[in-house]
C-alpha positions in Angstrom: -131.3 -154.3 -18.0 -130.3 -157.6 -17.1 -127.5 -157.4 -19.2 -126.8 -154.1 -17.3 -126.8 -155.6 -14.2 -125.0 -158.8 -15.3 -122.0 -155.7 -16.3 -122.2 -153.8 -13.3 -121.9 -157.0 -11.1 -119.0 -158.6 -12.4 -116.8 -155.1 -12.6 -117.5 -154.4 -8.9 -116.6 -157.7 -8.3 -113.6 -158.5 -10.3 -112.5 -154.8 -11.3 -113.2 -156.3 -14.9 -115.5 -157.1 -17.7 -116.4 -159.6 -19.8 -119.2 -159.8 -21.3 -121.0 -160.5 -24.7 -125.0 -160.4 -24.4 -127.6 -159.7 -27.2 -128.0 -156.1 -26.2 -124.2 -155.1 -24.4 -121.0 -156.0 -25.0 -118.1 -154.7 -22.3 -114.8 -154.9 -22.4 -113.1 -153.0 -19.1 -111.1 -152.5 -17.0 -112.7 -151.2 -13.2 -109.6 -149.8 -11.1 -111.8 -148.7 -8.1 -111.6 -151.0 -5.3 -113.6 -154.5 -5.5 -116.9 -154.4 -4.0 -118.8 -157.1 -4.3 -121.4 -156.3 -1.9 -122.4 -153.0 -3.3 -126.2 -153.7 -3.5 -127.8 -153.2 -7.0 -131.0 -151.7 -6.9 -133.5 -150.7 -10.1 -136.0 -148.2 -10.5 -138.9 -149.8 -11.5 -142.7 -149.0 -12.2 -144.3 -152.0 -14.3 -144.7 -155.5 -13.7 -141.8 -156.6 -15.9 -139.4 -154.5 -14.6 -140.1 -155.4 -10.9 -140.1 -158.9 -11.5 -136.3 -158.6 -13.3 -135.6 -156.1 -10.6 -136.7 -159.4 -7.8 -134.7 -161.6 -9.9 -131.7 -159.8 -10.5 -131.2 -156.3 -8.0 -130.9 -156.1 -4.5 -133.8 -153.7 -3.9 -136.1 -151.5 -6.7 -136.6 -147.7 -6.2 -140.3 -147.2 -7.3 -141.4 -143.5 -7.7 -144.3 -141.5 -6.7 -146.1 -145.2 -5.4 -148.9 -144.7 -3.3 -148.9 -147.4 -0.5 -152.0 -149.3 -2.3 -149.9 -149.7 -5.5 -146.7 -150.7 -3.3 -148.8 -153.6 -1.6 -151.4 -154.6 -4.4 -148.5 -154.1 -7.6 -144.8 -153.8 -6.5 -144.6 -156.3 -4.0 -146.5 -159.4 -5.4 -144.0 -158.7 -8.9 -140.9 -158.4 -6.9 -141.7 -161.9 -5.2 -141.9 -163.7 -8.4 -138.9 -162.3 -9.2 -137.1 -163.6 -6.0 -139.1 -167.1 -6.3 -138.1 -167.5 -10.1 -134.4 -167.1 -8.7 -135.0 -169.3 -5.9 -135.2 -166.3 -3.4 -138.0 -165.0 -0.8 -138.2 -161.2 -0.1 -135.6 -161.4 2.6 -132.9 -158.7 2.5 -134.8 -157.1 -0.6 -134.9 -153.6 -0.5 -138.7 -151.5 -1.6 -136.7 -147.9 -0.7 -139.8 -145.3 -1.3 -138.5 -141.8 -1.7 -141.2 -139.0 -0.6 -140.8 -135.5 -1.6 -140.1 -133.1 1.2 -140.8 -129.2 1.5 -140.1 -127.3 5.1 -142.2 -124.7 4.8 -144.9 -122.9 6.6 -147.1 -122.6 3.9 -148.4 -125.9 2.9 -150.7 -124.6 0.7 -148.1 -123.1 -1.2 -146.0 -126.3 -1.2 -148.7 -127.9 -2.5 -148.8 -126.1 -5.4 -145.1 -126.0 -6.1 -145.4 -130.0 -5.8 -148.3 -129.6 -8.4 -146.2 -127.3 -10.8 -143.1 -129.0 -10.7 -143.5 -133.2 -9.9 -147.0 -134.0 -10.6 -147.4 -131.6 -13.5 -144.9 -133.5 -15.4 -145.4 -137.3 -14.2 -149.3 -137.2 -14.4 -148.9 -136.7 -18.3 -146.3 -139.9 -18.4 -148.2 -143.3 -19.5 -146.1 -145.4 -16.9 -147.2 -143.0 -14.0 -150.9 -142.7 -15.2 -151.2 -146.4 -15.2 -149.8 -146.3 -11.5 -152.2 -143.9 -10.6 -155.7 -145.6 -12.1 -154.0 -149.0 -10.2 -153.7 -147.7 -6.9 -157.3 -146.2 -7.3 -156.2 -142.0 -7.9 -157.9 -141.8 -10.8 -156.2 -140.3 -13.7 -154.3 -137.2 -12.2 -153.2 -136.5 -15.6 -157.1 -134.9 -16.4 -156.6 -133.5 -12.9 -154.1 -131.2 -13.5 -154.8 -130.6 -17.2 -158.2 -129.2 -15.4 -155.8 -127.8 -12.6 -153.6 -126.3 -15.4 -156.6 -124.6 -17.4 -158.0 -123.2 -14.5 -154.6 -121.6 -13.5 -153.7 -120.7 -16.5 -157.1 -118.8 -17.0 
């Protein structure tokens, strides 16, 4: 990813790359117009990844992060990132998506969230992980239970 980033930077800056890493090797041409300021931001769940996204993005994109795990987890790993590049947290972006439904039945949207997001990212290790950390418990039993008892 830092490779990645490396590549994505110096097209939008230069309209070309260069570059020969130990995971990516680009050779290109970018014919769009130079942007050097577009701000590069990762999606990140695990320490790791929001440290490199501290050191070497503009802001990280973490999903489904209760505000617990955002202050105990994401935060603290994005600032060493930013201090091992000689940066504080200033003009880093934490952008926190929420998932929306207008509806008058909340009940119902409730279980439409259930079904479609949390049915699915409860049985993912990385999400699991961010749910025992920010003190949820492991969802993924929840709605295996929820599952079996709706499937039944």
């Amino acid at each position: 990813m830092r490779e990645y980033v490396a590549i994505v930077r110096e097209s939008l800056a230069t309209g070309r790359a260069q570059f020969e890493g130990e995971h990516f090797t680009a050779r290109w041409r970018y014919t769009a117009a130079r942007r050097a300021d577009v701000p590069i931001y990762l999606a990140a769940l695990g320490p790791r990844m929001l440290e490199l996204a501290g050191e070497v993005a503009d802001g990280v994109i973490p999903w489904l992060t209760p505000p617990r795990y955002v202050a105990e987890h994401v935060l603290p790993a994005v600032a060493r990132g930013r201090a091992r590049a000689g940066r504080d947290l200033a003009g880093f972006e934490v952008v926190l998506p929420i998932p929306v439904c207008l509806t008058d039945d909340a009940g119902g949207a409730r279980d439409v969230f259930r079904r479609t997001t949390l049915d699915f990212y409860a049985r993912l290790p990385p999400y699991r992980r961010v749910f025992l950390a920010s003190g949820l418990g492991d969802l993924g039993l929840v709605v295996a239970r929820w599952r079996a008892g709706a499937a039944g």
